[in-house]
C-alpha positions in Angstrom: 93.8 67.1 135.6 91.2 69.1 134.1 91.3 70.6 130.9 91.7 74.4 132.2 94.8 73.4 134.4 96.1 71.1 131.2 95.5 74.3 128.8 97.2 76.9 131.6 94.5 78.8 132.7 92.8 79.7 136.1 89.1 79.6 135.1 87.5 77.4 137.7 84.5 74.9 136.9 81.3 74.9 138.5 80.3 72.1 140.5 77.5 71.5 137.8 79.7 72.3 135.0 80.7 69.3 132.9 84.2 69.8 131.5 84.3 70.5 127.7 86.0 68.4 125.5 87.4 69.6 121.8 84.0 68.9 120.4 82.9 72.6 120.8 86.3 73.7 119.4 86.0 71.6 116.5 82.4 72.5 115.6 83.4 76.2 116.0 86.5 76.0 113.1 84.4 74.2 111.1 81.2 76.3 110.9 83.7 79.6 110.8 85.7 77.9 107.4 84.8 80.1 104.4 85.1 76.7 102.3 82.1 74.0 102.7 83.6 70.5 104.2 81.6 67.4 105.0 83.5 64.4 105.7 82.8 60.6 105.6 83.7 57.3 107.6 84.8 54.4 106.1 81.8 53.2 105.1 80.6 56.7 103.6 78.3 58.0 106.3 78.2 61.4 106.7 79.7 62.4 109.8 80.2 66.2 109.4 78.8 69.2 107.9 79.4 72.8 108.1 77.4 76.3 108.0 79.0 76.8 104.2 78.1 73.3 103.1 74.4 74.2 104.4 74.7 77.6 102.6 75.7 76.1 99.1 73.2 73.2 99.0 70.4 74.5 101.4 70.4 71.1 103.2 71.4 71.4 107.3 73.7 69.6 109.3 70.7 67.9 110.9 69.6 66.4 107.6 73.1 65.4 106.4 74.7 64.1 109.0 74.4 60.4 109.3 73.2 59.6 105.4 74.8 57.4 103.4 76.6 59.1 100.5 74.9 62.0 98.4 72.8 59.6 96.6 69.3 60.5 95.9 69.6 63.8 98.2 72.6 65.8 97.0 73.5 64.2 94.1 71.4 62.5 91.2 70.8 58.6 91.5 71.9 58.1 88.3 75.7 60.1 89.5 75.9 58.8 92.6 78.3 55.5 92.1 80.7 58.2 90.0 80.4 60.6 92.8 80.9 58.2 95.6 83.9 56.4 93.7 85.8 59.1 93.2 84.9 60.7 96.5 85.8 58.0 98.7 88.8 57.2 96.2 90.7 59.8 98.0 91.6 57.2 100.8 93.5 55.0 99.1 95.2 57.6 96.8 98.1 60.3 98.3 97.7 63.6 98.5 94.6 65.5 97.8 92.5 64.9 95.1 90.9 67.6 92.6 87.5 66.8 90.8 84.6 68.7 89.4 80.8 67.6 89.7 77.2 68.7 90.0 75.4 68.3 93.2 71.8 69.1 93.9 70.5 71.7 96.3 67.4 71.5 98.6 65.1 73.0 95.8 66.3 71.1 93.4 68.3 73.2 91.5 72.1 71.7 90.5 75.9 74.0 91.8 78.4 72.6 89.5 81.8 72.8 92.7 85.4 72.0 92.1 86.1 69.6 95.5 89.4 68.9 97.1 89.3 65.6 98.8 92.0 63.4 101.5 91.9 60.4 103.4 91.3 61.0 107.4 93.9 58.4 109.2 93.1 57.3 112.6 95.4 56.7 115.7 96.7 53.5 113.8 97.6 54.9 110.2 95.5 53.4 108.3 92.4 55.6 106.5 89.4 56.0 108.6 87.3 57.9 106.0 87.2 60.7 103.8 87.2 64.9 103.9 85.9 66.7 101.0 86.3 70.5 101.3 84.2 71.8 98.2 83.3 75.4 96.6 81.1 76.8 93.7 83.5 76.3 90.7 82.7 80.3 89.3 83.9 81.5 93.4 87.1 78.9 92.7 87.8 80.4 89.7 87.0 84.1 90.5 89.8 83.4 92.8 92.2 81.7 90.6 91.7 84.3 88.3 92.6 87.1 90.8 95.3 85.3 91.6 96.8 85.3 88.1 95.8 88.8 87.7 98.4 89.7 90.8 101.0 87.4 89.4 100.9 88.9 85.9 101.2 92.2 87.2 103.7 91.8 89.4 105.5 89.9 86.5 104.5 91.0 82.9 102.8 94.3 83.4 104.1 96.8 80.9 103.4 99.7 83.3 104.7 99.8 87.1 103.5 98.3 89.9 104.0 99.3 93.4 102.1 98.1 96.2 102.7 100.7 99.5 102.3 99.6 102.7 100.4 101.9 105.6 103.9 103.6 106.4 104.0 104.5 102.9 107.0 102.3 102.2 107.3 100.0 99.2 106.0 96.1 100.3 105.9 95.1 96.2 107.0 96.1 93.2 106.7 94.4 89.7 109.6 94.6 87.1 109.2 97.8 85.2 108.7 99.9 88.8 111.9 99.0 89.6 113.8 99.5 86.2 112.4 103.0 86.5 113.0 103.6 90.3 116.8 102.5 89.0 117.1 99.4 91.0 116.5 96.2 91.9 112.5 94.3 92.9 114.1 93.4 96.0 116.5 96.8 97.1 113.7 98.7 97.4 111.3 97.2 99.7 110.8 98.7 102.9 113.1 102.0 102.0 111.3 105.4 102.2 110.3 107.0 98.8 113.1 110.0 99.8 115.7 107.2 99.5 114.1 106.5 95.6 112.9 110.1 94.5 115.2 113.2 94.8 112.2 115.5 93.3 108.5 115.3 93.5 108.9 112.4 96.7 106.3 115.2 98.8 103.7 115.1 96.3 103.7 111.7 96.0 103.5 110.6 99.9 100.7 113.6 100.0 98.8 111.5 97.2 99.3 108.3 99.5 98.2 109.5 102.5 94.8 110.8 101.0 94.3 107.5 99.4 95.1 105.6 102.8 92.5 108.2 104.0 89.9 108.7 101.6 89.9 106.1 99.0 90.8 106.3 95.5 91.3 109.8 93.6 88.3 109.7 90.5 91.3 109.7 87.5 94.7 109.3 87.3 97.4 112.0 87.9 100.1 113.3 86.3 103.4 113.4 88.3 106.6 114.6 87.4 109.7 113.3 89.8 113.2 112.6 89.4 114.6 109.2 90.5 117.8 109.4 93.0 121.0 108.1 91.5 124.2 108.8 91.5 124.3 111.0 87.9 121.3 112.9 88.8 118.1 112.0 87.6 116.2 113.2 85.1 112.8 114.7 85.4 110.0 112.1 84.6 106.4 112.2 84.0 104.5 109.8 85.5 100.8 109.3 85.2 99.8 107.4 88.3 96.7 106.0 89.3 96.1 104.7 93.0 94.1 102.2 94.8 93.2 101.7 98.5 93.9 98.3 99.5 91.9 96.6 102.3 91.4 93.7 104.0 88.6 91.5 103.0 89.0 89.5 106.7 87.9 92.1 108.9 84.4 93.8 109.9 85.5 97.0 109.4 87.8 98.1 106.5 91.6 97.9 107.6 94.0 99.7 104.8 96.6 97.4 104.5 98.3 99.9 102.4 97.9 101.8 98.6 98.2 99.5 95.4 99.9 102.5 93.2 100.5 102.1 89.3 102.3 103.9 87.0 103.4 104.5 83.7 106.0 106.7 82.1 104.8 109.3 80.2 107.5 111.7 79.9 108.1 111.9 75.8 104.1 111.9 75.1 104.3 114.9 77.6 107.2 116.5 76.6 106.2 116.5 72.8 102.3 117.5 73.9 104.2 120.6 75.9 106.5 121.2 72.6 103.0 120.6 70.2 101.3 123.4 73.0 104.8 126.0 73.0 104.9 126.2 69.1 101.4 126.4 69.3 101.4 129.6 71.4 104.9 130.9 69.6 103.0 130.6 66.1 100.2 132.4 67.1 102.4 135.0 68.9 104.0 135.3 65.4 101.1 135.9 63.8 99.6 138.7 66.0 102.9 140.2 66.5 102.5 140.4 61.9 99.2 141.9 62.0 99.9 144.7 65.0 103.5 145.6 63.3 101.5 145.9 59.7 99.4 148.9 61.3 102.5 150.6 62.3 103.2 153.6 59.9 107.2 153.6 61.2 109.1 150.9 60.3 111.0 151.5 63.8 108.1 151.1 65.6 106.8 148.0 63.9 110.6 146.2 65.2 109.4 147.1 68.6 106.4 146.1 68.4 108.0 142.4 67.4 109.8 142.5 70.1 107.1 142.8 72.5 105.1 140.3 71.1 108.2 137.7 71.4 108.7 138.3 75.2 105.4 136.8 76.4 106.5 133.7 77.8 110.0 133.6 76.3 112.2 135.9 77.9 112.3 138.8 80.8 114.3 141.6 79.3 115.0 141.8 75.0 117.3 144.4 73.4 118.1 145.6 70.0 121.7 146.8 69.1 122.7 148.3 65.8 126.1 148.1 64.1 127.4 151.7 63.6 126.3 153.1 60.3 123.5 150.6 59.6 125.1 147.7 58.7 128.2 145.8 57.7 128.8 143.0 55.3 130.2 139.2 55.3 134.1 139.5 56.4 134.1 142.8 57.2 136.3 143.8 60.6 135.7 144.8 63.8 132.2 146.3 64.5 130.6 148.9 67.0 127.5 148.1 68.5 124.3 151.1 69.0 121.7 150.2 71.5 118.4 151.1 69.0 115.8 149.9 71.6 115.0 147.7 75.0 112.6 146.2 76.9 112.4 148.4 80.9 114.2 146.3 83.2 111.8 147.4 86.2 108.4 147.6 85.4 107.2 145.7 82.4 106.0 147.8 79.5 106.5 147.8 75.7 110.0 148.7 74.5 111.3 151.8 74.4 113.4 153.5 71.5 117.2 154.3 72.5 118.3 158.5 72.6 119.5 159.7 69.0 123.3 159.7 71.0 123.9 157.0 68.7 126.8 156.4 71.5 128.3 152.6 70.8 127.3 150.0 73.7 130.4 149.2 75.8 130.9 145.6 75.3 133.8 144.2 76.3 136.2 141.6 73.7 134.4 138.8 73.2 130.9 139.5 74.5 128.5 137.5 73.1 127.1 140.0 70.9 129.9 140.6 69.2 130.1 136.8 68.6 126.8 136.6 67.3 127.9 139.8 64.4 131.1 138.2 63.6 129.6 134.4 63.5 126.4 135.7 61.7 124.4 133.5 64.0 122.6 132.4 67.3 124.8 133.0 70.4 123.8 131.2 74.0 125.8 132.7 77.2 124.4 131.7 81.0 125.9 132.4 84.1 126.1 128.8 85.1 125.9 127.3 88.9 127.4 130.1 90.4 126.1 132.0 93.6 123.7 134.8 93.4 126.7 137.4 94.0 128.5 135.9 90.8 125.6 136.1 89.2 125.2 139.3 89.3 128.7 140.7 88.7 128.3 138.6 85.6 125.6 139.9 84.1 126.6 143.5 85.0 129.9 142.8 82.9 128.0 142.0 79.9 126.2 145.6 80.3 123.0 143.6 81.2 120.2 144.2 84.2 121.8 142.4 87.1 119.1 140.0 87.6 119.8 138.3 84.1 121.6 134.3 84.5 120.4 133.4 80.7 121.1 135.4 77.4 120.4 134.3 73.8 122.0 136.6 71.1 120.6 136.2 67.7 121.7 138.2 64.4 120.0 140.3 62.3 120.4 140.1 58.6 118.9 141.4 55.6 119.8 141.6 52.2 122.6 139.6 52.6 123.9 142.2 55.1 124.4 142.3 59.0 122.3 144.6 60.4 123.0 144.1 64.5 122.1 141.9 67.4 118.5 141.2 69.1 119.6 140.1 72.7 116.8 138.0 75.0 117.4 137.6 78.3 116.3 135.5 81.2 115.9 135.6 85.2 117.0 133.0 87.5 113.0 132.0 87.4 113.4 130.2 83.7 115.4 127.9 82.5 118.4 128.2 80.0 117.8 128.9 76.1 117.8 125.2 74.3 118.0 124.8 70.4 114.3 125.3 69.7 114.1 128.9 72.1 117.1 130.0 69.4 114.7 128.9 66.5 112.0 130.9 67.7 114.3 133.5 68.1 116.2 133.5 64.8 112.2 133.5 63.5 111.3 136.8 65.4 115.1 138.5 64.3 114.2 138.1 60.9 111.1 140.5 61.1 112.7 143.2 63.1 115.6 142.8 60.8 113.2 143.4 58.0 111.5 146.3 59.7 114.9 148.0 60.6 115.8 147.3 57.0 112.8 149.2 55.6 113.4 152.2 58.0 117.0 152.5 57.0 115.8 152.5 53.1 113.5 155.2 53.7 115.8 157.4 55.9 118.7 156.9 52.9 122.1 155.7 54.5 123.8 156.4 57.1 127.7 157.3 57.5 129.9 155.5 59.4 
């Protein structure tokens, strides 16, 4: 039976055609190995020798094939019983055996290569010669050293990495990715980043798909995302760079998928964003002093304050007096007098209240009337109630209906009480923390000042 009906298929043979045995086949696998191999019968004739092997010494197929041993061609006379010893030791010993030597090339020049070298058995057992698969040691150890490099990173790195494949799913990850995706090297694989990231999971699979696309972005980027679990997760920072990974087998580059590292960020960012808000607040401060000096009324000079303190703090600010100027430590009950506020439609600079002197209608307990009888900072928000709520809440406090945040913060001088500065915030911002009721106790203290100076010069006021 012919070899095309043994193998299963219907090609026919000429009548001139001689049938071909594994020769071709053979020749082929060798001459396409990236590794150079010659081999050696018993007697350490060369009986085979590849493209690589020809590439790496300069010395063809034709003129090694069929020499006895490398002496005096590819390896000095003076190495060659070494060479040859150690070589064709490999048939007696088991396993593979590992050695490094020079060999010479056609021009004479010497390639130090790391060999790996086995017995060849024939159809009765026993060792029939010798294969020697060899390499330049610096490509050997270029590749050793890569590698190591994928093992330590997928082991030891001290930032995370993630290796994506093409469907943008997570093939790898190292140690640190999953302690901050919140789970386990193994739980992750092959799960979509929306089953990982509650928040910032689109920018992230945007960033993939370019890299998959275009290549590599020129620097890293700064992400922020929040990891899915169970509590909620907190928003993280993480400064991501990204790689396109491709296979070095085929003609034309195949992504195999997006080797993405990462490394948490979030404290360096948060205290560069706190560093770059006090910044601004300072400076805010300071121009808000210099305008307020060049006011001739006192009045006007509290305003101006509170202008200066709603850029990039609050939506809406307002200034309440206690009836008849002030009160002291201990003292009961108060009445509040709206003195100014900021318009709740159109921005503009504040405005000063009508001379009425009609007290505000707060209700018991209002968070004004906290901050008075406490003598200090006062946070209120609406909390995670519907839009409706929202509203009727703020409207109960005598506030514009769009307001979800307030932050009341006393005014003293002298020892004395001299009302409430009230900031308030939209849905759009996020709830006062500790350092927004710094800021405003810092800007409370000027327009109490002011308001203090205007009362002096007026004389006082009855109750």
């Amino acid at each position: 039976m012919s070899a095309s009906r043994r193998s299963g298929t219907t090609d026919e043979l000429g009548p001139d055609e001689p049938e071909r045995d594994g020769a071709d086949l053979l020749a082929a696998l060798l001459d396409g190995m990236d590794a150079a191999l010659c081999a050696f019968d018993a007697g350490g004739i060369v009986t085979h020798w590849n493209r690589e092997a020809e590439r790496i010494l300069g010395w063809t197929a034709a003129e090694a094939v069929g020499r006895r041993g490398f002496a005096g061609w590819a390896v000095r006379t003076a190495d060659a019983a070494e060479v040859e010893a150690r070589l064709m030791s490999a048939m007696t010993a088991p396993g593979r055996q590992v050695h490094e030597f020079a060999l010479l090339t056609k021009d004479g020049g010497r390639v130090l290569v790391r060999t790996q070298s086995a017995a060849v058995r024939g159809p009765d057992g026993k060792p029939a010669g010798v294969y020697c698969a060899f390499s330049e040691v610096h490509a050997q150890i270029d590749l050793e050293r890569s590698i190591a490099l994928s093992e330590a990173l997928f082991e030891d790195a001290s930032w995370g990495v993630v290796l994506v494949d093409a469907d943008l799913r997570p093939a790898v990850v190292n140690a640190y990715a999953a302690r901050a995706l919140g789970t386990g090297r193994t739980a992750v694989l092959g799960r979509p980043l929306g089953d990982l990231l509650a928040q910032g999971v689109e920018e992230l699979e945007s960033a993939l798909t370019h890299v998959l696309a275009e290549g590599a972005p020129p620097a890293p980027a700064e992400m922020w995302v929040s990891v899915r679990t169970a509590e909620g997760g907190q928003p993280r920072c993480w400064r991501s760079g990204f790689l396109r990974l491709a296979s070095p087998l085929a003609e034309e580059p195949v992504p195999l998928g997006v080797g993405w590292l990462f490394l948490d960020i979030t404290e360096a960012k948060q205290n560069e964003q706190e560093a770059a808000l006090l910044r601004f607040r300072s400076n805010q401060l300071h121009r808000a002093a210099r305008a307020a000096a060049e006011c001739e009324d006192p009045r006007e000079a509290a305003t101006v304050h509170l202008d200066f303190a709603l850029a990039g703090f609050a939506d809406h600010a307002l200034i309440d007096r206690v009836a008849g100027g002030w009160v002291a430590d201990g003292d009961g009950p108060v009445r509040l007098v709206r003195a100014a506020a900021t318009p709740s439609g159109a921005p503009g600079p504040s405005v000063h209240a009508d001379k009425a002197g009609l007290p505000v209608p707060y209700g018991e307990g209002h968070p004004a009337l906290q901050c008075v009888a406490r003598a200090g900072s006062v946070r209120a928000g609406a909390g995670d109630i519907g839009p409706e709520a929202a509203r009727a809440w703020a409207l109960a406090r005598q506030w514009p209906a769009d307001t979800v945040h307030a932050l009341c913060t006393v005014l003293r001088s002298r020892g004395r009480t001299l009302g409430v500065v009230t900031f308030l915030r939209g849905a759009g911002r996020s709830r006062f923390e500790r350092g927004d009721a710094v800021y405003g106790e810092d800007v409370a203290v000027r327009i109490a000042a002011a308001l203090d100076l205007a009362d002096a010069q007026e004389g006082p006021r009855e109750t």
